[in-house]
MOPAC internal coordinates of N, CA, C and O (Angstrom, degrees):
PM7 1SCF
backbone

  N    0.0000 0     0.00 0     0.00 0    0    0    0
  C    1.4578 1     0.00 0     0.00 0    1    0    0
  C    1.5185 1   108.12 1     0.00 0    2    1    0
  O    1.2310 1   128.18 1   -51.07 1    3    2    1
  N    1.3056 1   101.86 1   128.93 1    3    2    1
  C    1.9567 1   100.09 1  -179.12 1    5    3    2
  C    1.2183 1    99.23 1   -88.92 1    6    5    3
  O    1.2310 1   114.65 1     4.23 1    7    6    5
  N    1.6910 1   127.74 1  -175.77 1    7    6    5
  C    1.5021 1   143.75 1  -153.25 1    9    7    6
  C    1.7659 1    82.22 1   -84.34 1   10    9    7
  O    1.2310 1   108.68 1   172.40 1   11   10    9
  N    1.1294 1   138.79 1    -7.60 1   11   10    9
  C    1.5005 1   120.62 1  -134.58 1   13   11   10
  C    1.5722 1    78.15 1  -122.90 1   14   13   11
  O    1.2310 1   108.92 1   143.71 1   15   14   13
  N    1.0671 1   138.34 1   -36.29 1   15   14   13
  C    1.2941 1   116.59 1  -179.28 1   17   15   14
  C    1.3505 1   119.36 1  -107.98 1   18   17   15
  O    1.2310 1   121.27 1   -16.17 1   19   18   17
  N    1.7232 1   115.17 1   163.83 1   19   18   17
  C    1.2746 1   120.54 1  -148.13 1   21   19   18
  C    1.4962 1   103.33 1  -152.82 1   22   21   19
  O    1.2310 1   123.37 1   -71.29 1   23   22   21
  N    1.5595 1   111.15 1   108.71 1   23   22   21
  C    1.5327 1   105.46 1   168.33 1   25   23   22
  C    1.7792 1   131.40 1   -67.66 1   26   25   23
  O    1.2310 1   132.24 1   -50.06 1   27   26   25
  N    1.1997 1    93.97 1   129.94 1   27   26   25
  C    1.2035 1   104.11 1  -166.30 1   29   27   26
  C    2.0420 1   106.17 1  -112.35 1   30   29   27
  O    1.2310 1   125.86 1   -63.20 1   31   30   29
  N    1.4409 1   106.35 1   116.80 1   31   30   29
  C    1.2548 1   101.72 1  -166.58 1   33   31   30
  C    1.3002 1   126.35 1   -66.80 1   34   33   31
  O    1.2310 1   113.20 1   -33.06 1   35   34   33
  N    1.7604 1   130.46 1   146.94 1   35   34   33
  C    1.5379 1   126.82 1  -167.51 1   37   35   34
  C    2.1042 1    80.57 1   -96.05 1   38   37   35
  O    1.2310 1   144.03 1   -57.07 1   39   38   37
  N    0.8456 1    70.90 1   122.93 1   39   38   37
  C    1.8870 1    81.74 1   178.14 1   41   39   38
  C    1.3027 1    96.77 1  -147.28 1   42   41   39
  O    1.2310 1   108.05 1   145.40 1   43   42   41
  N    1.1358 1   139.93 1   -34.60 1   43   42   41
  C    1.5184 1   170.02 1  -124.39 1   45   43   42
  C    2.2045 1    83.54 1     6.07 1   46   45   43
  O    1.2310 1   132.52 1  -118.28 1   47   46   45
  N    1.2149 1    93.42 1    61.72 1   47   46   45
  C    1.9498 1   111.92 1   148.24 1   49   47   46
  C    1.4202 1   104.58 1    90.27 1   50   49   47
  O    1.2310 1   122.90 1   167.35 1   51   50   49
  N    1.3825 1   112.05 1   -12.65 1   51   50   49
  C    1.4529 1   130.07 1  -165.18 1   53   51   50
  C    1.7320 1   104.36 1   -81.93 1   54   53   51
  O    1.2310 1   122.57 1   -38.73 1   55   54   53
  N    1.5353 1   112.68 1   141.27 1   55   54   53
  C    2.0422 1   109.26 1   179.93 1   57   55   54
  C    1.5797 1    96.65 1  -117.58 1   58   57   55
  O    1.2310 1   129.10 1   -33.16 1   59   58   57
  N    1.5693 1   100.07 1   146.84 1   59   58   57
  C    1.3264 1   120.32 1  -179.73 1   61   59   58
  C    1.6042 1   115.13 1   -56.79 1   62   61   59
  O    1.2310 1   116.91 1   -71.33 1   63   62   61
  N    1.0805 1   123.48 1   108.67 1   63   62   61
  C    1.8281 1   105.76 1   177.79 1   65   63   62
  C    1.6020 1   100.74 1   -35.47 1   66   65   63
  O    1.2310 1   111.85 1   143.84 1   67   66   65
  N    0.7999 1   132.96 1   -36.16 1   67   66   65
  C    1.5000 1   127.36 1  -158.23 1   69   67   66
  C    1.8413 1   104.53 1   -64.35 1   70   69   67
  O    1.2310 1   130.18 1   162.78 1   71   70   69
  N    1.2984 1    97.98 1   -17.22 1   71   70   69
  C    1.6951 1   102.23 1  -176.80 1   73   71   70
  C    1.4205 1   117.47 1   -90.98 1   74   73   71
  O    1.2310 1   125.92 1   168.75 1   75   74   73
  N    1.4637 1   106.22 1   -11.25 1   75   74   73
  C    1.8081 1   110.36 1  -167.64 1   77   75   74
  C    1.6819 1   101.26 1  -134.52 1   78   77   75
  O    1.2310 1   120.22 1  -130.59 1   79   78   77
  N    1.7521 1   117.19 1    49.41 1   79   78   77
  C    1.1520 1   120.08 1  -179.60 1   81   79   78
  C    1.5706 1    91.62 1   -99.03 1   82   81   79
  O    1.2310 1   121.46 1   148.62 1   83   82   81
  N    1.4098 1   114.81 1   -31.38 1   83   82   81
  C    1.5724 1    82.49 1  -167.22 1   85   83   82
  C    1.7994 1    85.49 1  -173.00 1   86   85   83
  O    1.2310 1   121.06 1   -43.83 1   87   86   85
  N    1.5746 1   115.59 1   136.17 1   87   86   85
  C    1.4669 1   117.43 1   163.89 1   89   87   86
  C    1.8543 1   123.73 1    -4.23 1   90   89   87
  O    1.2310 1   109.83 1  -117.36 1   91   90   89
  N    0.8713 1   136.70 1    62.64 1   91   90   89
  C    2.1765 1   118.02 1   167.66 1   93   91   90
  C    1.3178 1    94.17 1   -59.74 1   94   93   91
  O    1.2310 1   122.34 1    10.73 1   95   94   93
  N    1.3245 1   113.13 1  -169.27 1   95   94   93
  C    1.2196 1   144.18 1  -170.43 1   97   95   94
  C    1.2146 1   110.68 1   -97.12 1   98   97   95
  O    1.2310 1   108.05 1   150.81 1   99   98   97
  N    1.0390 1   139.93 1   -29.19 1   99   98   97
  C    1.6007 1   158.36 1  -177.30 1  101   99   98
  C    1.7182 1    90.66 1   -67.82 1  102  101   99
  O    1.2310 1   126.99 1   108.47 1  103  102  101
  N    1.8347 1   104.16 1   -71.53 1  103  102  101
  C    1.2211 1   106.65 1  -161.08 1  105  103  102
  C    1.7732 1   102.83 1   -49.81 1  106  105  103
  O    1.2310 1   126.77 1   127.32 1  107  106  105
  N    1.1741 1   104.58 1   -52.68 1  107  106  105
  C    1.3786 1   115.20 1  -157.16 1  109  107  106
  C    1.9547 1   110.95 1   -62.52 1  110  109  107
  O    1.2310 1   128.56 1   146.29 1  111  110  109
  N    1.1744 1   101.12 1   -33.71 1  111  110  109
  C    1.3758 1   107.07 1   167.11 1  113  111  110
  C    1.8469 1   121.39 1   -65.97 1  114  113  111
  O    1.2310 1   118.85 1   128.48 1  115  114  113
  N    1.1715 1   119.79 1   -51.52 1  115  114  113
  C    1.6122 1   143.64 1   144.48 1  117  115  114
  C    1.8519 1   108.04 1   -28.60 1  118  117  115
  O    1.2310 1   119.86 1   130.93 1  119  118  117
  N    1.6314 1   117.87 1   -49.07 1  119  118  117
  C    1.3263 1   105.24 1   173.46 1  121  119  118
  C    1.7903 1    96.69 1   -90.38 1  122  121  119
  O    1.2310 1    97.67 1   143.83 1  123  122  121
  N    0.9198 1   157.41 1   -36.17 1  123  122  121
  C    1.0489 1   153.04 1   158.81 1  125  123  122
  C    1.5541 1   126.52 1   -27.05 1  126  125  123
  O    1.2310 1   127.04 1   157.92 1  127  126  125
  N    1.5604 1   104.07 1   -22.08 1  127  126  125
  C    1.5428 1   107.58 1  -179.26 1  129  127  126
  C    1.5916 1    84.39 1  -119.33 1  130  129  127
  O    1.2310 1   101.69 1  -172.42 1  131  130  129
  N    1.1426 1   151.02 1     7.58 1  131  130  129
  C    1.4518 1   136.86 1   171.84 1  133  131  130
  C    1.6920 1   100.22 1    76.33 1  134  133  131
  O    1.2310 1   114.82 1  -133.43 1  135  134  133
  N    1.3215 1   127.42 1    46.57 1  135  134  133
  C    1.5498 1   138.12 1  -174.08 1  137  135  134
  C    1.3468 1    99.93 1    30.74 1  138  137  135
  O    1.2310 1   113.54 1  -138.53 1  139  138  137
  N    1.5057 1   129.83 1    41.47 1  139  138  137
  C    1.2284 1   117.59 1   157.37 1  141  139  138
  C    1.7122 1   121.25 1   -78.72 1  142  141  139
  O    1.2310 1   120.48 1   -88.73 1  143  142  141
  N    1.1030 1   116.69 1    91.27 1  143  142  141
  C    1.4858 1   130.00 1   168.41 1  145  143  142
  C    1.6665 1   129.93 1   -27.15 1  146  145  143
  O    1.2310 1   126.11 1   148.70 1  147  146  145
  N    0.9428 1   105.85 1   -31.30 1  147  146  145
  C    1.6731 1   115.22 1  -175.12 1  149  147  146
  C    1.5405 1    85.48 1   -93.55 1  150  149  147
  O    1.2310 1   103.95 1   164.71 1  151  150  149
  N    1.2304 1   147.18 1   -15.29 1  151  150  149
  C    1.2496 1   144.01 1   150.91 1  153  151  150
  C    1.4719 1   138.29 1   -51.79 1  154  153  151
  O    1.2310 1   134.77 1   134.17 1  155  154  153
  N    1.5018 1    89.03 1   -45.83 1  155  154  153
  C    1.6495 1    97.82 1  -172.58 1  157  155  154
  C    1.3456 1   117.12 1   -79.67 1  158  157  155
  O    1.2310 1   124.49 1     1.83 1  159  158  157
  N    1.0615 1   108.98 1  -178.17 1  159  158  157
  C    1.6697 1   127.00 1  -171.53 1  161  159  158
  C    1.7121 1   125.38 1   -56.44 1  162  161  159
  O    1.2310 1   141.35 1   114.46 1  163  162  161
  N    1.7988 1    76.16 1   -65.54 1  163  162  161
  C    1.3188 1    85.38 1  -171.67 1  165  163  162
  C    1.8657 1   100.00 1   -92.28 1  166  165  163
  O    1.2310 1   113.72 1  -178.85 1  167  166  165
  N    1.2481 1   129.49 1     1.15 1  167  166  165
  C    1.2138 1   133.56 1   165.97 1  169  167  166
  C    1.9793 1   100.18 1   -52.08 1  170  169  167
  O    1.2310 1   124.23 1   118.45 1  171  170  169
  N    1.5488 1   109.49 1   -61.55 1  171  170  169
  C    1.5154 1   133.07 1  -179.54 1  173  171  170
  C    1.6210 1   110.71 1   -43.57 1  174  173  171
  O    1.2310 1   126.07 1   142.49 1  175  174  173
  N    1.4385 1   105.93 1   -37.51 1  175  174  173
  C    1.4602 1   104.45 1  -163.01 1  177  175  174
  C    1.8037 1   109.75 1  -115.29 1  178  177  175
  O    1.2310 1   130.60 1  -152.37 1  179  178  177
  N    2.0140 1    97.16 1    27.63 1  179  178  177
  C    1.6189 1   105.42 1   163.41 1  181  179  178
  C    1.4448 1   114.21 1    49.60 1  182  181  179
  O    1.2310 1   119.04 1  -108.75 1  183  182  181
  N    0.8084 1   119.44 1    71.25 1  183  182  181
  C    2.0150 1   124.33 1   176.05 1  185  183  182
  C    1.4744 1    81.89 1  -114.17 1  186  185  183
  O    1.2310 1   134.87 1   -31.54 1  187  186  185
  N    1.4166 1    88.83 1   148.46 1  187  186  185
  C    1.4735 1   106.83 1  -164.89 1  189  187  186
  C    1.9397 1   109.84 1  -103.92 1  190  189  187
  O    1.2310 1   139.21 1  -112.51 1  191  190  189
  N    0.8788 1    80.36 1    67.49 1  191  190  189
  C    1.5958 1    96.95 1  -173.81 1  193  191  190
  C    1.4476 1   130.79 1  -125.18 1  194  193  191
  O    1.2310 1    85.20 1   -14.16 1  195  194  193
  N    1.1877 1   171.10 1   165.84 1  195  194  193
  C    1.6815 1   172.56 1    63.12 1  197  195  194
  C    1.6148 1   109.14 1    14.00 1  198  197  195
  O    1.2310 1   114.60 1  -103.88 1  199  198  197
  N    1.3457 1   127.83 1    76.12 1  199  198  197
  C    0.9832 1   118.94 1  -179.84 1  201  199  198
  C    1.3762 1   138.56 1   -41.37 1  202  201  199
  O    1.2310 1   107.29 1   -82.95 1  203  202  201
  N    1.2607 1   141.29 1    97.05 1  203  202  201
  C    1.5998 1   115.02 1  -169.81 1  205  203  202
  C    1.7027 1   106.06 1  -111.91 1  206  205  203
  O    1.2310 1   115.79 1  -143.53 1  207  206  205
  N    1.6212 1   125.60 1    36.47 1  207  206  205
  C    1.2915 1   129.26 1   159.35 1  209  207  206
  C    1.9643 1    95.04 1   -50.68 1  210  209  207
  O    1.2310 1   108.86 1   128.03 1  211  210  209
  N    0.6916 1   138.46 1   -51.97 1  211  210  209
  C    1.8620 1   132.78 1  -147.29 1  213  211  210
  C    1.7591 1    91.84 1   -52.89 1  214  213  211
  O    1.2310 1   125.05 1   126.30 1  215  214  213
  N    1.7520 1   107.91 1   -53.70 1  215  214  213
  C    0.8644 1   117.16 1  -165.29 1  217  215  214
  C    1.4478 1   125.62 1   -62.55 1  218  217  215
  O    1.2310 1   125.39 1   127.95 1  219  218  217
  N    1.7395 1   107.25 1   -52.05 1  219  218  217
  C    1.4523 1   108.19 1   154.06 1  221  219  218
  C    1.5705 1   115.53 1   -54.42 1  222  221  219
  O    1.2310 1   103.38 1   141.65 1  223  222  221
  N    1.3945 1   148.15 1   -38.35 1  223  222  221
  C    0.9874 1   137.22 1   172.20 1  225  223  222
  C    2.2110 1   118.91 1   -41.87 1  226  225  223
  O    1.2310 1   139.53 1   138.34 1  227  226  225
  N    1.3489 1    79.73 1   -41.66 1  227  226  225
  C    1.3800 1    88.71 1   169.86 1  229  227  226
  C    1.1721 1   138.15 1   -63.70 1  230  229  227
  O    1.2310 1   130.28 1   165.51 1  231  230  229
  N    1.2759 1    97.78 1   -14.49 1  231  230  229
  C    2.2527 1   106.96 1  -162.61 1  233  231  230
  C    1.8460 1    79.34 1  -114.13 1  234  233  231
  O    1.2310 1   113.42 1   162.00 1  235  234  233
  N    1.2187 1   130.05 1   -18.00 1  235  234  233
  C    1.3770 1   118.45 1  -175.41 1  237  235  234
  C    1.4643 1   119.73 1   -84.03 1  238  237  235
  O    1.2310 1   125.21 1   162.66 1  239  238  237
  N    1.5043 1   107.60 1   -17.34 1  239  238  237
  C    1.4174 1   131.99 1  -179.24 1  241  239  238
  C    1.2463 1   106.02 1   -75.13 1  242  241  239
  O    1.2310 1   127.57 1   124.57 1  243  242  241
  N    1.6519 1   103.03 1   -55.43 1  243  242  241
  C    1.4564 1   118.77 1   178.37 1  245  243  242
  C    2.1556 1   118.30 1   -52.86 1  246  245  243
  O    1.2310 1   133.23 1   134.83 1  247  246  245
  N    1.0262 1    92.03 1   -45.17 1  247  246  245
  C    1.5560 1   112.02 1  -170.86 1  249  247  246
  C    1.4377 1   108.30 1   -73.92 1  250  249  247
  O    1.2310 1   127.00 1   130.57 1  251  250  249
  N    1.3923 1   104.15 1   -49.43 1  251  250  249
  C    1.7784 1   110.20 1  -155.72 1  253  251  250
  C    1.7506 1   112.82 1  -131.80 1  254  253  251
  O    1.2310 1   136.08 1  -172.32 1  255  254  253
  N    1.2665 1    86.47 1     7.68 1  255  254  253
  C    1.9508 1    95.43 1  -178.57 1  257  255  254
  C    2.1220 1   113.38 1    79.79 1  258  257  255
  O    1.2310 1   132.73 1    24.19 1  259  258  257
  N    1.1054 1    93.01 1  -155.81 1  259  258  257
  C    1.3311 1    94.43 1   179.68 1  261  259  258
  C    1.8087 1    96.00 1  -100.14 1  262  261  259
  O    1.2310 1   127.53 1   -25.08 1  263  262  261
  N    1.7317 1   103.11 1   154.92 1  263  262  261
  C    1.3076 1   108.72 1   175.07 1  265  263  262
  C    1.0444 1   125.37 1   -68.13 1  266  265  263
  O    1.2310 1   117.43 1   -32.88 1  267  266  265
  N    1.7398 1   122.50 1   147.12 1  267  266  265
  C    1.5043 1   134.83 1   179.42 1  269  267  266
  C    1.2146 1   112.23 1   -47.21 1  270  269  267
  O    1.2310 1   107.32 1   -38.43 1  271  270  269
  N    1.3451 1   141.24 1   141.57 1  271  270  269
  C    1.7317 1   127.81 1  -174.01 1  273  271  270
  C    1.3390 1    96.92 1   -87.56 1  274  273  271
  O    1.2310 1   115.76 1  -158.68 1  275  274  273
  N    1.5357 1   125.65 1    21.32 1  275  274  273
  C    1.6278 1   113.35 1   171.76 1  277  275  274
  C    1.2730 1    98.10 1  -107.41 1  278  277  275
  O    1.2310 1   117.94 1  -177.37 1  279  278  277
  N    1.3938 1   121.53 1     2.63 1  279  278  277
  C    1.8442 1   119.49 1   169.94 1  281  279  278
  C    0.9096 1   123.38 1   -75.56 1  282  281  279
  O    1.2310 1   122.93 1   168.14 1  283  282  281
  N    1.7175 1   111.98 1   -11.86 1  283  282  281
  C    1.6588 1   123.59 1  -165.85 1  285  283  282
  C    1.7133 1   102.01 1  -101.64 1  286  285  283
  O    1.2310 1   123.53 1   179.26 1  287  286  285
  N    1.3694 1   110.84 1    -0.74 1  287  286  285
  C    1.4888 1   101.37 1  -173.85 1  289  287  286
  C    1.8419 1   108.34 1  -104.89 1  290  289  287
  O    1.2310 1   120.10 1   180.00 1  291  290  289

């Protein structure tokens, strides 16, 4: 895969329950910066991907509230 292309997921927009069972570290870091992207981690370290953390961030808010501040440590 060259720098120029970028997988983009067939979900057709839809997230796996398996992603919005419960706070990771990813998510929780991602709501921690307000899904600002040029922020995050793995935004920094170019994975060639379409991020859709914002979105799971959203259904986790919705489902389970905002994260425990002992998720962030």
């Amino acid at each position: 895969m060259n720098n120029s292309e970028v997988f983009i997921p067939q979900t057709n927009g839809e997230v796996s329950d398996s992603l919005t069972q419960n706070w990771t570290p990813q998510a929780c870091e991602c709501y921690s910066i307000n899904c600002n992207c040029k922020k995050c981690s793995i935004e920094i370290s170019k994975y060639s991907f379409v991020c859709q953390m914002p979105k799971i961030v959203e259904l986790l808010l919705k489902t389970h509230g905002k994260p425990q501040q002992s998720a962030f440590m």
